[in-house]
C-alpha positions in Angstrom: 57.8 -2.7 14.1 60.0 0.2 13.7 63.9 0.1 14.0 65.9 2.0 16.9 69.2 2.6 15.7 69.5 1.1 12.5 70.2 -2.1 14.1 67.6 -2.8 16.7 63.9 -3.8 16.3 61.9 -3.2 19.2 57.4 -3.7 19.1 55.8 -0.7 20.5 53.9 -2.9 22.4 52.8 -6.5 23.4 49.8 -9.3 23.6 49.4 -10.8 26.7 47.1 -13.4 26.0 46.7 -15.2 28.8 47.1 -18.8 29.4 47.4 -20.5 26.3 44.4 -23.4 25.8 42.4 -22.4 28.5 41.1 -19.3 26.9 37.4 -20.5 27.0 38.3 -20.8 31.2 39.7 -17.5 31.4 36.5 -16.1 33.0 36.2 -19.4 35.5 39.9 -19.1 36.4 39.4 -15.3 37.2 37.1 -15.7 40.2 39.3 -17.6 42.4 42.7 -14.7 41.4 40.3 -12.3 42.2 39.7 -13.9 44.9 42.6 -14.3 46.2 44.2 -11.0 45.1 41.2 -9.1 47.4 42.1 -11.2 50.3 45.6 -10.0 49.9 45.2 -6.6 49.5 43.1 -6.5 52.2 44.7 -8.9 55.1 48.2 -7.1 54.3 47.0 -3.4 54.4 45.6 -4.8 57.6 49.1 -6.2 59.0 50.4 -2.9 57.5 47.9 -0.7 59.3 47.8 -2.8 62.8 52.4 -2.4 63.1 51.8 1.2 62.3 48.7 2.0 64.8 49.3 -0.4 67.9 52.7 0.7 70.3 53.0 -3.2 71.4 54.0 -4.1 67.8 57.1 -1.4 67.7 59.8 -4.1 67.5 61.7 -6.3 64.9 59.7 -9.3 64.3 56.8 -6.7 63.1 58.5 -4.6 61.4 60.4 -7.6 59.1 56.2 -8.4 59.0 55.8 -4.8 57.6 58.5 -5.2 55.5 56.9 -8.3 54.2 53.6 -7.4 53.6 54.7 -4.1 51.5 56.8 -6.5 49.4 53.7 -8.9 48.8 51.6 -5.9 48.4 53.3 -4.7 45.2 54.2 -8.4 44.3 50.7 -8.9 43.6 49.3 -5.8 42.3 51.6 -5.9 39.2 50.7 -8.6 38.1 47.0 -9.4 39.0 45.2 -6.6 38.1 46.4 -6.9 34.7 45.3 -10.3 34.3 42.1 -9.8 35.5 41.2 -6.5 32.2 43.3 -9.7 30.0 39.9 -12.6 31.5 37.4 -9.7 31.8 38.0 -7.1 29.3 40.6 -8.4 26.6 42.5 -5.5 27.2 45.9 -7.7 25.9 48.0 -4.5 24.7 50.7 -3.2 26.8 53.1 -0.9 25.5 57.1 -1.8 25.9 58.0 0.2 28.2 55.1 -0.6 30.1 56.0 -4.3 30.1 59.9 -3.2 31.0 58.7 -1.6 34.2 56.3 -4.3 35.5 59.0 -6.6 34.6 60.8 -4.6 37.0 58.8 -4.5 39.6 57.9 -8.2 39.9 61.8 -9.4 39.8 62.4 -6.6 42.7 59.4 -8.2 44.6 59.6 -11.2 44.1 63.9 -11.5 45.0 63.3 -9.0 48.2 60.1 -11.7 49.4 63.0 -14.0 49.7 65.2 -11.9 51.2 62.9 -10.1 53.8 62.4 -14.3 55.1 65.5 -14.4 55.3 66.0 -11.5 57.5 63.1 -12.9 59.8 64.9 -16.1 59.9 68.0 -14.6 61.2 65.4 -12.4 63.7 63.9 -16.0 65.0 67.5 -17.2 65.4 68.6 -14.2 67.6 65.5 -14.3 69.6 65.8 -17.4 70.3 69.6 -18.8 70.6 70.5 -15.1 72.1 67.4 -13.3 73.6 69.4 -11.7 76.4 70.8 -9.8 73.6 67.9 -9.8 71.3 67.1 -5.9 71.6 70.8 -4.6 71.6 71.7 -6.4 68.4 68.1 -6.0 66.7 67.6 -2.0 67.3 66.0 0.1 65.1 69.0 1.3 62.8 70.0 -2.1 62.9 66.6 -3.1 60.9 66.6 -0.3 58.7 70.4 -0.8 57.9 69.9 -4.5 56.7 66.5 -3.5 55.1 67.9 -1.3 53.1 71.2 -3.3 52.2 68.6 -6.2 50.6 66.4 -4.8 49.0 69.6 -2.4 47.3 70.9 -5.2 46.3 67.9 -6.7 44.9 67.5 -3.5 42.7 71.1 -3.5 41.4 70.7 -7.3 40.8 67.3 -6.3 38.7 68.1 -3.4 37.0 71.0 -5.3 34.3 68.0 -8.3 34.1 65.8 -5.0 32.2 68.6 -3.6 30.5 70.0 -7.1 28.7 66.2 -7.2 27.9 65.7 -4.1 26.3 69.3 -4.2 23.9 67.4 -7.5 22.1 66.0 -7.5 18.3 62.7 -8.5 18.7 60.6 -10.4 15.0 59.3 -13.0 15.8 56.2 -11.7 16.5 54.8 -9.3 19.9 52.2 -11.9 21.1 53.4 -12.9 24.7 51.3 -16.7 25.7 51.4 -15.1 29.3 49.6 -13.1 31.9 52.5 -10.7 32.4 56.0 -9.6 31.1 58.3 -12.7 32.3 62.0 -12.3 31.6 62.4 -15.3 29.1 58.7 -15.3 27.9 60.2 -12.2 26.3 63.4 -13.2 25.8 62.0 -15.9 23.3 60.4 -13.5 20.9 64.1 -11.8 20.3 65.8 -13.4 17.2 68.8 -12.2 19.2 70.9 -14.3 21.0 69.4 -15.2 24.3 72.3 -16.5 26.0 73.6 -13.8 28.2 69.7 -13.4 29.1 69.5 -17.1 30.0 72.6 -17.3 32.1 71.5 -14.2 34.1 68.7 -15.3 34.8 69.8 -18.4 36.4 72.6 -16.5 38.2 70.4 -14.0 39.8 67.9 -17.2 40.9 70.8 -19.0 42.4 72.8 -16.2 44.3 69.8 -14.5 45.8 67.8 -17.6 46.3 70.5 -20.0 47.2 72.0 -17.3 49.6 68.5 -16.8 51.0 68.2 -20.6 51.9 71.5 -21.1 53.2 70.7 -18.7 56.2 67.8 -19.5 56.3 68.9 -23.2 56.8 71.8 -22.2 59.2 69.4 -19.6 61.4 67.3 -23.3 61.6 70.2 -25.1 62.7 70.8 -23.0 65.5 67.2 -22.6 66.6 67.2 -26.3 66.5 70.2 -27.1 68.9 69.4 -24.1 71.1 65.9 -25.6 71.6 66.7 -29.1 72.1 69.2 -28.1 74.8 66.4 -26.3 76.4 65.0 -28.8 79.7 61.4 -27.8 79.8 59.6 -29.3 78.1 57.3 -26.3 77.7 59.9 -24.0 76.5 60.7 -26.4 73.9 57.0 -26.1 72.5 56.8 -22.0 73.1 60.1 -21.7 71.3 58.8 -24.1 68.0 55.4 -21.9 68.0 57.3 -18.6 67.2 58.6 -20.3 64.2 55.7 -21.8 63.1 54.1 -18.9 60.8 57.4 -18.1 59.5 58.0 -21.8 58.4 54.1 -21.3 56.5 55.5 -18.2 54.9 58.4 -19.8 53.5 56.6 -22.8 52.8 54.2 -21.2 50.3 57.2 -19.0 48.9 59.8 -21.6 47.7 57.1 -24.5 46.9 56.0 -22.6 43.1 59.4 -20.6 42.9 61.1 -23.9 42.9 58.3 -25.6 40.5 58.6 -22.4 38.0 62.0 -22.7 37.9 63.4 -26.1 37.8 60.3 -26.6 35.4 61.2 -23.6 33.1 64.8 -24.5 33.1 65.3 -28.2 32.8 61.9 -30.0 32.2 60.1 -27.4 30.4 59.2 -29.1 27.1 57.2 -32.2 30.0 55.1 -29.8 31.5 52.0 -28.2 29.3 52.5 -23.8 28.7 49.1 -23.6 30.6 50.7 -25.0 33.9 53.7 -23.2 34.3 51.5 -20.0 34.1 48.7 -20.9 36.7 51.3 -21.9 38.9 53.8 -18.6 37.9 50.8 -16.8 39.1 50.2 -18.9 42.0 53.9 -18.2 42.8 53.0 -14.0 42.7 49.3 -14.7 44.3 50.0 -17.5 47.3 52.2 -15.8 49.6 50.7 -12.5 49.6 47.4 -14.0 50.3 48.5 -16.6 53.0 51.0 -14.7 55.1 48.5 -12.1 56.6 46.4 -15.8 57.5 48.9 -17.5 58.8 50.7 -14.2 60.9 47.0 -13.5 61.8 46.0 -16.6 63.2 49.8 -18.1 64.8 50.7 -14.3 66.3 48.5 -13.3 69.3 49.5 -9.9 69.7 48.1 -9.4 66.3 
């Protein structure tokens, strides 16, 4: 390994090897992410293509949908494809840098999936508890605006989780028991102190994903009471099916994110290496592969 700056030792590249034990099952295990990752790519260029083309989709709700499918989009492509050369090919190396910018991209994605539900949460909650206004809050430069403002802060939330990274001494070795470059899977190879990584980490989790669920729980709250004041009985039923795919979607978000990281962080020496990284990938592969289902089947305009 050669030394930057005197003082720092940093590998030119890393190992992924995959999922540690099951390495006679990687080919097995492939078909199903492959799978999964083509179903993806396909139902959410779909979504994508469908709010672009058809007039009747021009309004909020969609375009949070677009928002979300782009977001799942590159959630998935940096992380599958690579595991698939790893099961196929053995193509394991990937340079530092390399590994710094997927990194990257997979935090950015994965904190902006929870924020873009959040945003359709609070689109469900005006639509529903104030639809007279619906059209004059939600317009155009009103979506972009908030769009914008997450997935900015997302990125400057990201970018110090790279940097803190990259500053680490790294010998103990560049072989990475992983399909990808995750934050503390690389964190753990540093001789460094870890700390500062570790506590970011959790910060970042708990401010953008506590925040997340705390409107989303309120937005719920109010889209509760506004349709149990509702009389008909009808109405009540028409107002719970708007919500339905959007509950799915967060459903098969939060369920692995919370697995992965209560798992990782407080029971992680109970839980076999091999599992935390099906389900990490299951985490990356689920909603991306589901939403475009579930919005496909519950939305009838699409």
């Amino acid at each position: 390994m050669p030394v930057v700056n005197n003082s720092y030792l940093t590998p030119v590249s890393f190992i992924l090897n995959g999922i540690p034990g099951l390495e006679n099952m990687h080919m097995w295990i492939s078909f199903p992410f492959c799978f999964m990752y083509m179903v993806a790519m396909v139902g959410n260029c779909g979504l994508l293509y469908l709010i672009c083309c058809e007039d009747s989709l021009h309004r909020s709700m969609y375009y949070f949908l677009a928002m979300l499918s782009l977001t799942d989009l590159v959630m998935c492509t940096t992380t599958i494809p690579k595991a698939l050369c790893i099961f196929w090919f053995h193509l394991k190396e990937i340079s530092f840098n390399e590994c710094l910018v997927l990194m990257f991209f997979i935090y950015t994605s994965t904190r902006m999936e929870s924020g873009v539900l959040m945003l359709m949460a609070l689109d469900h909650c005006v639509a529903i508890c104030y639809p007279l206004c619906y059209f004059t809050i939600l317009t155009n430069s009103v979506i972009a605006k908030v769009g914008f403002a997450t997935f900015l802060t997302v990125v400057l939330l990201v970018i110090p989780l790279t940097c803190i990274i990259k500053r680490l001494p790294y010998c103990r070795g560049n072989i990475l028991y992983h399909t990808y470059c995750d934050h503390m899977s690389v964190a753990k190879l540093s001789c460094g102190n870890i700390k500062v990584n570790v506590i970011y980490d959790v910060m970042v989790a708990l401010l953008v994903g506590g925040f997340d669920i705390l409107c989303i729980t309120i937005s719920y709250t109010m889209i509760l009471r506004a349709v149990v004041s509702l009389s008909s009985a009808d109405a009540r039923q028409k107002a719970f099916s708007t919500c339905t795919a959007h509950i799915c979607a967060i459903v098969f978000s939060y369920s692995p994110a919370f697995f992965c990281f209560f798992s990782y962080h407080f029971g992680g020496h109970k839980i076999p290496p091999s599992c935390h990284i099906i389900v990490a990938n299951i985490y990356l592969l689920l909603p991306p592969t589901m939403n475009p289902i579930v919005y496909g089947v519950k939305t009838k305009r699409i």
